[in-house]
KOLSE-362405 format. One record per atom (N, C-alpha, C): residue number from 1; chain; atom name; x, y, z. Coordinates in Angstrom, 2 decimals. Atoms other than C-alpha are relative to their C-alpha. Example, Ala and Ser with C-alpha at 12.3 -4.5 7.8 and 13.67 -1.06 7.14 Angstrom:
<rs>
{i: 1 | ch: A | at: N | xx: 0.89 | yy: -1.19 | zz: 0.00}
{i: 1 | ch: A | at: CA | xx: 12.30 | yy: -4.50 | zz: 7.80}
{i: 1 | ch: A | at: C | xx: 0.90 | yy: 1.20 | zz: 0.00}
{i: 2 | ch: A | at: N | xx: -0.82 | yy: -1.19 | zz: -0.06}
{i: 2 | ch: A | at: CA | xx: 13.67 | yy: -1.06 | zz: 7.14}
{i: 2 | ch: A | at: C | xx: -0.77 | yy: 1.09 | zz: 0.73}
</rs>
This chain:
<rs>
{i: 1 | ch: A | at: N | xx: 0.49 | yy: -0.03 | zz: -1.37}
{i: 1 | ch: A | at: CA | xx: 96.26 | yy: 15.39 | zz: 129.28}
{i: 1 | ch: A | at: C | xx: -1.47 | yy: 0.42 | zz: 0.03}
{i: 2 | ch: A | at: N | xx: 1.16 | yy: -0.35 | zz: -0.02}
{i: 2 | ch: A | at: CA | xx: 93.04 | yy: 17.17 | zz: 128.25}
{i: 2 | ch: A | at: C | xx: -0.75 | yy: -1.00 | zz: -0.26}
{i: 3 | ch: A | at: N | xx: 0.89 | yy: 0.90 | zz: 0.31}
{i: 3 | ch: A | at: CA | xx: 91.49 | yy: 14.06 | zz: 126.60}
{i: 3 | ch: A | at: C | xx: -0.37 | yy: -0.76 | zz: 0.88}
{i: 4 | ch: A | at: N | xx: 0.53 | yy: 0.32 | zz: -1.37}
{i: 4 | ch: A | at: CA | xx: 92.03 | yy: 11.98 | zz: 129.57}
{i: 4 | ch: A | at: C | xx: -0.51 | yy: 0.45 | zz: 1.52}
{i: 5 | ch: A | at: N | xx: 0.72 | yy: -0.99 | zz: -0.96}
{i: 5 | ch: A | at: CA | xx: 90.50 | yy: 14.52 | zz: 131.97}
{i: 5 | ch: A | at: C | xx: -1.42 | yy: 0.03 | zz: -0.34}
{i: 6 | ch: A | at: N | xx: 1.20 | yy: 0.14 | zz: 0.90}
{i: 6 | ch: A | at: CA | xx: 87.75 | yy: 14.62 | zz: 129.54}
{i: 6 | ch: A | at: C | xx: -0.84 | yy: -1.23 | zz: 0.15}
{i: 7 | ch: A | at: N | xx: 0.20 | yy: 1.76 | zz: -0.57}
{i: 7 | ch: A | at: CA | xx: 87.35 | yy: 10.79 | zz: 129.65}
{i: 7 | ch: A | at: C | xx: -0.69 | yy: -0.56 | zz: 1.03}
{i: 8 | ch: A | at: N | xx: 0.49 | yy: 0.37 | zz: -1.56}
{i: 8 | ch: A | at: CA | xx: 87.51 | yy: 10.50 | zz: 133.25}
{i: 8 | ch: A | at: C | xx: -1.59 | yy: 0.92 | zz: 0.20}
{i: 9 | ch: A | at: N | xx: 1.22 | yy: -0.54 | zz: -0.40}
{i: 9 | ch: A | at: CA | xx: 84.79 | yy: 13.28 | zz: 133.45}
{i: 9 | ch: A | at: C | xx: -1.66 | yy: -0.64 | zz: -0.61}
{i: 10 | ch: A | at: N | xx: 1.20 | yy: 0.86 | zz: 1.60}
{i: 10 | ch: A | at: CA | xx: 82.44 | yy: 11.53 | zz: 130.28}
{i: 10 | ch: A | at: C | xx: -0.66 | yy: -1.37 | zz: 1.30}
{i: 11 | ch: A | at: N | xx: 0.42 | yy: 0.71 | zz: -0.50}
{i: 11 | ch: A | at: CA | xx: 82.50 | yy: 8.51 | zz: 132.46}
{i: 11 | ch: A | at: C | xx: -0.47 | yy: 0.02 | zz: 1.31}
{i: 12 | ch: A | at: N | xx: -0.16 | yy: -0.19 | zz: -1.42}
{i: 12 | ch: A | at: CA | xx: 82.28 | yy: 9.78 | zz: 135.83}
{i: 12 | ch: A | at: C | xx: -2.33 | yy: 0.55 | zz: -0.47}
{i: 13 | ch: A | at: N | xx: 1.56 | yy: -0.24 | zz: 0.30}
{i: 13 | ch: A | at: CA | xx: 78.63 | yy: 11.20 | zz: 134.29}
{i: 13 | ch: A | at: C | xx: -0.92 | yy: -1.04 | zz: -0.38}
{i: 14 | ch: A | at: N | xx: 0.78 | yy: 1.06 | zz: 0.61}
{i: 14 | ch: A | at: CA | xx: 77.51 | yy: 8.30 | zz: 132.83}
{i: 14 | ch: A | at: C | xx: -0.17 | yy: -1.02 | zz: 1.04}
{i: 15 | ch: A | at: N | xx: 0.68 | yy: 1.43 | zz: -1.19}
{i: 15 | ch: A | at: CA | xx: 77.96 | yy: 6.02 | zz: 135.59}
{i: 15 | ch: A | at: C | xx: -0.76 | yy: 0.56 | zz: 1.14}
{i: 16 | ch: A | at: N | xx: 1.17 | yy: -0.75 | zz: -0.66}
{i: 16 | ch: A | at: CA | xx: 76.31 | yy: 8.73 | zz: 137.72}
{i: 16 | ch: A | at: C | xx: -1.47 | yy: -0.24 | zz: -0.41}
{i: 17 | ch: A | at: N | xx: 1.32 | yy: -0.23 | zz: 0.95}
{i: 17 | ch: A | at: CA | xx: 73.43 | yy: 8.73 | zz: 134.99}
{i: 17 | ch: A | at: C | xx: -0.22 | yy: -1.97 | zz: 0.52}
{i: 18 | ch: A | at: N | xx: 0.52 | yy: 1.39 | zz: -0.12}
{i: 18 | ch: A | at: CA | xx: 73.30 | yy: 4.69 | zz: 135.41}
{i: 18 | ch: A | at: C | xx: -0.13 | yy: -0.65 | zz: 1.46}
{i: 19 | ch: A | at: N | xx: 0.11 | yy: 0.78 | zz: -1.55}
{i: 19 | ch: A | at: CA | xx: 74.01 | yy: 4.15 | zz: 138.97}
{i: 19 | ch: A | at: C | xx: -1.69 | yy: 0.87 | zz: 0.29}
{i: 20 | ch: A | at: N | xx: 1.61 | yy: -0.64 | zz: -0.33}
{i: 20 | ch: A | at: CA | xx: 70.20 | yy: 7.01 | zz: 139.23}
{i: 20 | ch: A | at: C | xx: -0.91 | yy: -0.70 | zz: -0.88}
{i: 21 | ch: A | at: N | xx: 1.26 | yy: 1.04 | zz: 0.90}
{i: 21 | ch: A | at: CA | xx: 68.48 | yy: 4.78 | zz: 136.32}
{i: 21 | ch: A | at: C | xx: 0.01 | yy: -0.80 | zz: 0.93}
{i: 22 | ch: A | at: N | xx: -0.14 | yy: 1.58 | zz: -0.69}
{i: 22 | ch: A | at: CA | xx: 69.44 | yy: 1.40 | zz: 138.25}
{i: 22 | ch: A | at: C | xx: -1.59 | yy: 0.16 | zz: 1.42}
{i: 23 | ch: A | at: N | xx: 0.52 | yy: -0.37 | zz: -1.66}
{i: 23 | ch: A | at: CA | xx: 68.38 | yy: 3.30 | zz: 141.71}
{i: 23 | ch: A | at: C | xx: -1.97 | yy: -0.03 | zz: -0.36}
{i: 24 | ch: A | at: N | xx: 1.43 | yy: -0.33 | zz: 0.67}
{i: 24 | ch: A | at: CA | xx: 64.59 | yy: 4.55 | zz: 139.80}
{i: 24 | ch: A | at: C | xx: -0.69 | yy: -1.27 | zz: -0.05}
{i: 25 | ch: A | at: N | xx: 0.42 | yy: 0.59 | zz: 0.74}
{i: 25 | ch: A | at: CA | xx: 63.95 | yy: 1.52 | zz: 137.84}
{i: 25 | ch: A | at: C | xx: 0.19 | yy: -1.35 | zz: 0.92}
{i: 26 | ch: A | at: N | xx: -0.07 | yy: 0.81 | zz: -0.42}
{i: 26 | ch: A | at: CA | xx: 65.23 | yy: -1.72 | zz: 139.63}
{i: 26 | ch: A | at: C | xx: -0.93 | yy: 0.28 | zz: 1.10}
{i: 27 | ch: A | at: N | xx: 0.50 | yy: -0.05 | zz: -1.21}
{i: 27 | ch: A | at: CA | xx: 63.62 | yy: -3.14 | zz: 142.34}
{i: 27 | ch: A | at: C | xx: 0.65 | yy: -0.63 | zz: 1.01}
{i: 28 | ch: A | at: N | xx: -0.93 | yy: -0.16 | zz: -0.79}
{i: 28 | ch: A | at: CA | xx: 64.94 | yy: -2.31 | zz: 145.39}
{i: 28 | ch: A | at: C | xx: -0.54 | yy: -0.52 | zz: 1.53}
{i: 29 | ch: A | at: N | xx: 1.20 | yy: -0.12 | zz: -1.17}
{i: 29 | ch: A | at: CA | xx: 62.18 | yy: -3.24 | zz: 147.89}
{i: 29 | ch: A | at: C | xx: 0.26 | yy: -1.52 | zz: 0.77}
{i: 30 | ch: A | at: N | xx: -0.21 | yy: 0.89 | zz: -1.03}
{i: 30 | ch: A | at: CA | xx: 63.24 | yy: -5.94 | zz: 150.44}
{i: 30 | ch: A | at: C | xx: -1.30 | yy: -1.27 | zz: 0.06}
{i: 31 | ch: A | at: N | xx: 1.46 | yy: 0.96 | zz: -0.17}
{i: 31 | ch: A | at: CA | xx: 60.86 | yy: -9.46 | zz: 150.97}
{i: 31 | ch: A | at: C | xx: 0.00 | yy: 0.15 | zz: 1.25}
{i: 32 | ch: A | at: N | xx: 0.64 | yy: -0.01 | zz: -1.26}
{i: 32 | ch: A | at: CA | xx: 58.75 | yy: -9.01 | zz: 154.04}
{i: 32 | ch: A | at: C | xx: -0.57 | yy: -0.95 | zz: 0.62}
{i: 33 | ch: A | at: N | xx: 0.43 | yy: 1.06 | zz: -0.44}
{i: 33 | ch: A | at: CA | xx: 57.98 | yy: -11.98 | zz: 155.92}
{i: 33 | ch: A | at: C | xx: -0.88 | yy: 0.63 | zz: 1.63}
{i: 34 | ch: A | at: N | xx: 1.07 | yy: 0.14 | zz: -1.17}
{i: 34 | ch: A | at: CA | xx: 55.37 | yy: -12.07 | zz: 159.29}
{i: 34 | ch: A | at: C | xx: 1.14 | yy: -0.99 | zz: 0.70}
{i: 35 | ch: A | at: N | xx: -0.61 | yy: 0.79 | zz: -1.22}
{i: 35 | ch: A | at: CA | xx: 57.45 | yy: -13.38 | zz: 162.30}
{i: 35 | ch: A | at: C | xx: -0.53 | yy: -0.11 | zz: 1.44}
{i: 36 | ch: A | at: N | xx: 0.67 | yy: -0.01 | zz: -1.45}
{i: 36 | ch: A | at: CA | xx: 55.71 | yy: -14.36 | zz: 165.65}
{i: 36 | ch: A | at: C | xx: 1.05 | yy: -0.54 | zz: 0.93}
{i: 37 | ch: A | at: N | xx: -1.10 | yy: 0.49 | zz: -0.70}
{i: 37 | ch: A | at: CA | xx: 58.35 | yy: -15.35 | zz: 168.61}
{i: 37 | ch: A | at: C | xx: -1.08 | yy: 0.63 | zz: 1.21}
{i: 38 | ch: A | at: N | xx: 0.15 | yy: -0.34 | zz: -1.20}
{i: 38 | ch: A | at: CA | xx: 57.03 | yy: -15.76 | zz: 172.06}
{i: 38 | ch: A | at: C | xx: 0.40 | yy: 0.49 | zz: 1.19}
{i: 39 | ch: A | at: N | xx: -1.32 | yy: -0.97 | zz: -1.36}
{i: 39 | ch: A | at: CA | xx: 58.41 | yy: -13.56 | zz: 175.04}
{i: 39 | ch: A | at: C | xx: -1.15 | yy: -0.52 | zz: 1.38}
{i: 40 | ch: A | at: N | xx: 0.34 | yy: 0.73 | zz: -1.25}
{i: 40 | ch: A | at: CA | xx: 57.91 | yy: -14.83 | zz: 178.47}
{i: 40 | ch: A | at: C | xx: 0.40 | yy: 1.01 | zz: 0.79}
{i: 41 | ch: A | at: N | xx: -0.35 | yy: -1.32 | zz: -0.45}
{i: 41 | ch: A | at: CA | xx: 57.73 | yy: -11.73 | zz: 180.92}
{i: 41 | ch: A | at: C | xx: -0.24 | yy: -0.14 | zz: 1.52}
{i: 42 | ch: A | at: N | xx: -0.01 | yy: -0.03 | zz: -1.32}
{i: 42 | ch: A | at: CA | xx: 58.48 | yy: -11.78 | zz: 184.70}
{i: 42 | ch: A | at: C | xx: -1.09 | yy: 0.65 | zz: 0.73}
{i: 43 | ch: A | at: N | xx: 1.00 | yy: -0.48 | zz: -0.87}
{i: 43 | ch: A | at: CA | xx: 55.44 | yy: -11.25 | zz: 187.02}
{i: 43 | ch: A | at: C | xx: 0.66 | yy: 0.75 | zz: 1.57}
{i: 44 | ch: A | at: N | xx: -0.38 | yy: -0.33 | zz: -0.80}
{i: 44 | ch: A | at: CA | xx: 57.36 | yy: -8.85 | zz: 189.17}
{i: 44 | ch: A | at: C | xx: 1.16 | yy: -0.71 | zz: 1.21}
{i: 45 | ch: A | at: N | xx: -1.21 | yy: 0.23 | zz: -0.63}
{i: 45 | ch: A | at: CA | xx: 60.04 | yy: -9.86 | zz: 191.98}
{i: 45 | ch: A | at: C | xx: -0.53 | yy: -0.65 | zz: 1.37}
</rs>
């Protein structure tokens, strides 16, 4: 029972450790495009 406690903990660190490399190192940064859309605005009532 100890080994697989052990195990689970070993991996539970490591994919911690790789899911904070991934997060650091990849790029995570969204493409930004320029959008213009015209709005048409009521001259009062």
């Amino acid at each position: 029972m100890a080994r697989i406690f052990k195990a689970v903990v070993i991996l539970a660190v490591l994919g911690f450790v790789g899911l904070t490399g991934y997060a650091y190192l990849a790029d995570l940064t969204p493409a930004t495009t320029e959008m213009r859309k015209p709005v048409t605005l009521n001259d009062g009532p």
